[in-house]
C-alpha angles and dihedrals in degrees: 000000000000104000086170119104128199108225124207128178104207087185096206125356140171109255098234097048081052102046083050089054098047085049086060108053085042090057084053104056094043090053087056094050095043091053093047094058096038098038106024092237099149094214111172103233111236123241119219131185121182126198114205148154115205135210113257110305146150117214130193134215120232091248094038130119117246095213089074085080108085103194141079125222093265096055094047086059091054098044081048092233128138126219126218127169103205147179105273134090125271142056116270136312137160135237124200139157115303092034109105100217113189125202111197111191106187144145111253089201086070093062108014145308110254120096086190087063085038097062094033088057081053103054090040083055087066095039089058092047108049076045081074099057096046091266121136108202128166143182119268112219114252091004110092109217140054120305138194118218100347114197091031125092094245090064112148139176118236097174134031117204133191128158136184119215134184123160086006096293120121144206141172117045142164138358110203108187108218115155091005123156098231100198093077082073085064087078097057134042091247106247089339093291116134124216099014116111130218123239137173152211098263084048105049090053097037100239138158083232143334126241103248099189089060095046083058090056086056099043095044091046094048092045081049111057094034094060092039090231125143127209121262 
């Protein structure tokens, strides 16, 4: 069991170079996985864990609705956005400059086997760190990601999640939005859910801008230690 995970921080970085990238430490792992159980190898899987920030661009889960999307062709252009739709849950979401999106790859078999525990130590790795900057965010029942203020009608979302999982081995992950221009959700319905609105670190604290490199550090310390994992 290989509770060790190997951290890169790709800065930023086009979606679909990354999503490649992501494809082929999953292949990978499942390889490894695939030739343990059919060979006997013994291998240990690797466990991999990406930090990036994309261009503009709108992605779409495998069951979501396309009409959450509210522009044309011609308007992404000139938003200078890009649109997937790609292989993981959930509806549809964007990701921009100033959001710190992680990708965790791992191999659940190394922790535990429950994809239910797995998003909810996600979503705890953001409530812990948005604790440490006086923030006090919380789930929202039936709605996967990290919520402000839930049951109030000033409810908003402050990061998106959506994940991907076969043989036990994950990718995709979460989307925090730090130093995010909101007004590129204007263009979506937000994870298909209509009248909440979307916020953001800067936001929240009322700063100029956030340190992003800092908010890594909490974020890393806290997934770390929830999921008793070490570096590699």
């Amino acid at each position: 069991m290989n509770k060790s995970i190997c951290v890169q921080d790709l800065g930023l970085k086009d979606y679909k170079t990354t999503w490649d990238f992501q494809e082929e430490l999953f292949k990978n792992t499942v390889d490894c996985k695939i030739k343990n159980r059919r060979q006997g190898a013994g291998l240990p899987t690797p466990n991999h864990f990406l930090f990036v920030s994309h261009p503009h661009v709108y992605t779409l889960g495998k069951s979501g609705d396309f009409s959450n999307l509210l522009l044309n062709e011609d308007q992404l252009t000139q938003k200078g956005a890009t649109f997937y739709k790609i292989n993981r849950g959930g509806d549809i979401t964007y990701h921009g400059p100033g959001q710190l999106v992680g990708y965790p790859i791992l191999d659940l078999e190394n922790f535990f086997t429950d994809i239910h525990k797995y998003l909810r130590l996600l979503e705890e790795t953001i409530i812990l760190t948005l604790a440490e900057y006086g923030i006090k965010a919380t789930r929202s029942d039936g709605e996967t990601g990290v919520w402000l203020d839930v049951g109030t009608p000033f409810a908003r979302k402050i990061c998106a999640m959506g994940v991907r999982a076969s043989r036990w081995v994950t990718m995709h992950g979460f989307a925090l939005n730090v130093n995010t221009d909101l007004g590129y959700f204007d263009n979506i319905i937000p994870c298909g859910i209509r009248g909440k609105a979307v916020t953001s670190l800067r936001v929240e604290l009322n700063l100029d801008r956030v340190d992003e490199n800092q908010v890594k550090e909490k974020l890393l310390k806290h997934f770390l230690a929830l999921f008793e994992a070490d570096l590699a």
